[in-house]
LUMLUMTI-434977 format. One line per field, with one value per residue (C-alpha): residue number from 1; residue in one letter; x, y, z. Coordinates in steps of 0.5 Angstrom, whole numbers, plus 500, padded with zeros to 3 digits. Example, Ala and Ser with C-alpha at 12.3 -4.5 7.8 and 13.67 -1.06 7.14 Angstrom:
pos: (1,2)
code: (a,s)
X: (525,527)
Y: (491,498)
Z: (516,514)
***
This chain:
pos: (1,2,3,4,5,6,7,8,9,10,11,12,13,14,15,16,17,18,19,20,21,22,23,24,25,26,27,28,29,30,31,32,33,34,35,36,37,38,39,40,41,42,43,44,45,46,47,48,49,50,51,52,53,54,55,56,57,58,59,60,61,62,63,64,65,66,67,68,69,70,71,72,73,74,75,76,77,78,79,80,81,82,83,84,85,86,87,88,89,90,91,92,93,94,95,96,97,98,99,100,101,102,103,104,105,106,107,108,109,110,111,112,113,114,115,116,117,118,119,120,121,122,123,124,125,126,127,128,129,130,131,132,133,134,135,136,137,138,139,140,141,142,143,144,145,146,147,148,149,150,151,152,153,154,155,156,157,158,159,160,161,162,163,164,165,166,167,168,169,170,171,172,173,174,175,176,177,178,179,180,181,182,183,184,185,186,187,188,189,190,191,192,193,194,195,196,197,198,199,200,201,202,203,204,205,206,207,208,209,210,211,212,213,214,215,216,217,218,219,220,221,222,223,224,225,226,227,228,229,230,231,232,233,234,235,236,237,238,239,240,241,242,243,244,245,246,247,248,249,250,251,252,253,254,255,256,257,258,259,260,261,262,263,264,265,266,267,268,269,270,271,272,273,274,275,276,277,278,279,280,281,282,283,284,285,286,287,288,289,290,291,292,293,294,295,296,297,298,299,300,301,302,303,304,305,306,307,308,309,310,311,312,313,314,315,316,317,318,319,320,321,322,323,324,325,326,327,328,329,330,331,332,333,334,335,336,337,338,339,340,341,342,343,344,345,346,347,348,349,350,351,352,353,354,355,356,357,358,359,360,361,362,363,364)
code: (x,x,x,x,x,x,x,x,x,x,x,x,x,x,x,x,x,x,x,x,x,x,x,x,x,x,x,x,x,x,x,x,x,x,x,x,x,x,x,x,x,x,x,x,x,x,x,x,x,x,x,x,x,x,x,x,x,x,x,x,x,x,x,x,x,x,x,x,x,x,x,x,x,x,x,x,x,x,x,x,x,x,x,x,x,x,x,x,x,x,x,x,x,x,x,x,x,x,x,x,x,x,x,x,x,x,x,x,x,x,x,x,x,x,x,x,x,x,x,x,x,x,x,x,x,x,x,x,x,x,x,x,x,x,x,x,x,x,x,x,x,x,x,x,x,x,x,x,x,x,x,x,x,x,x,x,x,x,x,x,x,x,x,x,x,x,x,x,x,x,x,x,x,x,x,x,x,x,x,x,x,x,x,x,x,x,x,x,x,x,x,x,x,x,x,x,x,x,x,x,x,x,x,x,x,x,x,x,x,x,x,x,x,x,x,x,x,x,x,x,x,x,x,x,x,x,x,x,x,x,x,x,x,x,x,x,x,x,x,x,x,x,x,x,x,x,x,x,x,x,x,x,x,x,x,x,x,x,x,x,x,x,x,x,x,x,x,x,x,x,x,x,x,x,x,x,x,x,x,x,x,x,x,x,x,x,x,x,x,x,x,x,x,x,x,x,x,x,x,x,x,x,x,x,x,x,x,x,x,x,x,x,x,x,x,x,x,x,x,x,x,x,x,x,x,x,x,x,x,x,x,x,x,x,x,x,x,x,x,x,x,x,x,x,x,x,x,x,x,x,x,x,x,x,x,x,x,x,x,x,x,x,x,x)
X: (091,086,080,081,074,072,071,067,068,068,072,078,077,079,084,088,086,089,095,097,098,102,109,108,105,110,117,115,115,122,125,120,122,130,128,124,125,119,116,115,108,107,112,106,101,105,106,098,098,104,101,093,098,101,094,091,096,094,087,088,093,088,083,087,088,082,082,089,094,101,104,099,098,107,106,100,105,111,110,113,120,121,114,116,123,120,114,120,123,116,115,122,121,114,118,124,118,115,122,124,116,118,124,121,115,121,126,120,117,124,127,120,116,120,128,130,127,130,128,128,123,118,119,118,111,109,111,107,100,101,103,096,092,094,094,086,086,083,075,078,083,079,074,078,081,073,073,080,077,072,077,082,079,077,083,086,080,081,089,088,083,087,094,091,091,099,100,105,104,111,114,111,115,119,116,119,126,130,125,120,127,126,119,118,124,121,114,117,119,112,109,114,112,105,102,107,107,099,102,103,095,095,095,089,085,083,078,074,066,063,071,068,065,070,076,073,073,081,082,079,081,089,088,084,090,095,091,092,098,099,096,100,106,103,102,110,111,107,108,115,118,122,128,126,122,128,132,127,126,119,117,110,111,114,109,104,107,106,099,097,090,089,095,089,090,097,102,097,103,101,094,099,102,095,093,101,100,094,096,103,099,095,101,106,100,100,106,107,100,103,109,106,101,105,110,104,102,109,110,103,101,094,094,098,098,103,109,106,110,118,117,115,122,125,122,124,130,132,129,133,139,136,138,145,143,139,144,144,136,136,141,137,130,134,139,137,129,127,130,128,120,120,122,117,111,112,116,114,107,108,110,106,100,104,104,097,095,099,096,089,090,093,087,081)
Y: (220,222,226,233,236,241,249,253,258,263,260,258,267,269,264,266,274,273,269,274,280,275,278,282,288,289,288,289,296,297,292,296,303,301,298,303,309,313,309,303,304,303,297,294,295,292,286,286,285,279,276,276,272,267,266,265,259,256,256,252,248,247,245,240,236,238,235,233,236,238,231,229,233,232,225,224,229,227,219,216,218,224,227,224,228,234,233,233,239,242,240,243,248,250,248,254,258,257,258,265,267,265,268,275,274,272,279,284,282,282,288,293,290,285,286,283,276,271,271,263,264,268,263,257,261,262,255,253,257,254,247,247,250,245,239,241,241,245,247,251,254,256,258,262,265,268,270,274,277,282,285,285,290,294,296,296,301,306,305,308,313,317,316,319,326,326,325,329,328,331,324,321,327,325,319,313,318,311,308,302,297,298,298,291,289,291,288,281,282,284,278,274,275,275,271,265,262,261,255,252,252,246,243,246,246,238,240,245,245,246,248,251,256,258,259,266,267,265,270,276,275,274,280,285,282,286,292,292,292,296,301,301,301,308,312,310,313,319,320,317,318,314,314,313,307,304,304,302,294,295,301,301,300,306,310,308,311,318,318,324,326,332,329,324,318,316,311,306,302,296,295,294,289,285,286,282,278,276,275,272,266,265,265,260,255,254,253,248,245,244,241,237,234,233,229,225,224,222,216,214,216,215,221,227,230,225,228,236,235,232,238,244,242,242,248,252,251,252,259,260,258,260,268,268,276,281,284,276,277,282,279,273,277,281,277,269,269,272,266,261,262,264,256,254,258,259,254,248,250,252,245,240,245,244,236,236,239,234,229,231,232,224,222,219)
Z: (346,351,349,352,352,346,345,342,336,341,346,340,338,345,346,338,341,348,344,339,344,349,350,344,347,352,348,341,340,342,337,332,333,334,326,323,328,328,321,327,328,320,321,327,321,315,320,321,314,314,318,315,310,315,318,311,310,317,315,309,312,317,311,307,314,318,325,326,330,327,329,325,320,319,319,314,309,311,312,319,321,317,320,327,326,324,329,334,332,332,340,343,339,343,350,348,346,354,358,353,356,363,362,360,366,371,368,368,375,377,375,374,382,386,385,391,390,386,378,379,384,380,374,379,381,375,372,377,375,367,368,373,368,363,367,368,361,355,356,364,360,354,360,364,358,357,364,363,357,359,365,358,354,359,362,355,353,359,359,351,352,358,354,348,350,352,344,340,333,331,334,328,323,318,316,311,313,311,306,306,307,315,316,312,316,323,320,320,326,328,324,327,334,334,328,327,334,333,329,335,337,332,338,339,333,333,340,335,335,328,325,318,322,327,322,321,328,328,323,325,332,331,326,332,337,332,331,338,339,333,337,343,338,336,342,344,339,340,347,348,341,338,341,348,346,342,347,353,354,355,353,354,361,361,357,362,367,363,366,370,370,374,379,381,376,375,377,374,371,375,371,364,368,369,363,360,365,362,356,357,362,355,350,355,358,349,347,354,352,345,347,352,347,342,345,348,341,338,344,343,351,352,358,356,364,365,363,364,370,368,363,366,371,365,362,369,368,361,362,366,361,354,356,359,360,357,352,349,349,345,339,339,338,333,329,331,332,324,320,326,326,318,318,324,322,314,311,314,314,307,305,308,305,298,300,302,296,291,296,296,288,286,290,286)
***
């Protein structure tokens, strides 16, 4: 396939940061507190620890087969058919990944600023953005994403600054009422969805200048991403309580709005806005930008822009029927979602990890 240019170790650090946060920042803390209730903010820091975990076995994934992408890395472990077949799971499942982000782009922008437009129209537009984005290729992207990042913890650093003085520690009162058993499960729900979808920067990996040096900067800034979106978890807590933000579909949206310094600053929710649609326009272009290479790759095709556009259509339209309504969303995020991403983003890891061990053993 066609050499898409390289990045730098820092660049790879934005792109993983900018990733992990995505959609977590804006969905996560309700699916956390509806779990571990008031507990749901050390439910976010047990994820982080998770997920240090995950991205531990990412890197020596990484280590063992360094330069291939997943398709290669399944191949080399698995041999040719069955690799190809589990690369092929592999690649649909990075597309289902883009069209849930479209969906949730189109349900949020519908119901929160534009709801007299279409939600097809919303994702159409949005589509549109990420397939130009990963038809120019990974150094624009990578470069953007540099750009985007300093306007990102700005925002994000003033948004958390003037939220802090509206807290109520009571809100945090009693803590692990129900046990470690619901914080351990609203962890993996947290590490689920921020830390197992990097899997899918495989893709990216291969592109990556002097490697040893930038898996450091991989780990710390997956891990500085969920702090972040720990912290958020937090404050929804703290200002909205648990029961609100359980019940809210997105409650740090919600917990902007409470803003109001001196009845000059407020209504800023559009701010949190951008920063989302920062990270999600990340987080979408990566799962299509894996999905797209790979399938380059297991058709041995020697320019991967030329099914972007055959696929985001298909994209477009799948996101449109992967959520038939909001009340299935959340029955697949809850119930279906788990086990699914613990097979994509830990178990086939972990094997092909075990393999390349054995392989690399039986070597002379």
């Amino acid at each position: 396939m066609e050499d898409n240019g390289k990045i730098t170790g820092f660049q790879l650090m934005v792109l993983v940061f900018l990733y992990t946060i995505g959609t977590t920042v804006l969905v996560i803390p309700a699916g956390l507190a509806a779990t571990a209730k008031q507990d749901a903010w050390i439910g976010a820091i047990v994820g982080v620890l998770i997920g240090a975990a995950v991205l531990g076995l990412y890197l020596a994934l990484w280590i063992v087969y360094p330069g291939q992408s997943f398709v290669g890395i399944c191949r080399s472990a698995l041999g040719k058919w069955a690799g190809t077949a589990v690369a092929v799971i592999f690649t649909g499942y990075a597309f289902i990944g883009a069209a849930t982000v479209l969906f949730y782009v189109g349900n949020f922008f519908q119901t929160q600023f534009l709801p007299r437009t279409p939600i097809w129209c919303i994702v159409m537009l949005f589509g549109f953005v990420v397939v130009m984005g990963t038809r120019l290729g990974l150094e624009t992207i990578s470069r953007a994403s540099e750009l985007m990042l300093p306007w990102f913890l700005i925002l994000f650093s003033i948004l958390v600054i003037t939220l802090v003085p509206a807290s109520k520690s009571v809100h945090l009162l009693p803590m692990l009422e129900t046990g470690w058993k619901p914080v351990f499960s609203a962890g993996l729900s947290f590490a689920g969805t921020a830390y197992m979808p990097i899997v899918f920067l495989f893709s990216v990996l291969p592109n990556v200048q002097a490697p040893e040096k930038a898996r450091i900067g991989m780990y710390v800034a997956a891990l500085i991403g969920g702090v972040c979106v720990a912290l958020v978890t937090l404050l929804c807590i703290l200002i909205l309580g648990p029961n609100i933000t359980g019940r809210s579909m997105f409650p740090s949206y919600a917990l902007v709005k409470k803003i109001n310094i001196g009845n000059f600053l407020q209504r800023v929710e559009a701010v949190l806005a951008g920063l989302w649609f920062i990270t999600t326009y990340v987080k979408t272009t990566f799962y299509f930008y894996g999905g797209v290479t790979s399938l380059s790759e297991i058709f041995k095709l020697n320019n991967y822009r030329v099914v972007t556009l055959p696929c985001i259509m298909i994209v477009v339209v799948l996101s449109m029927i992967v959520y038939p309504d909001v009340v299935y969303m959340q029955y697949w995020d809850s119930i279906i979602f788990p086990p699914y991403i613990l097979v994509m983003g830990v178990g086939i890891p972990l094997l092909l990890w075990i393999i390349g061990l054995f392989k690399n053993h039986a070597q002379p």
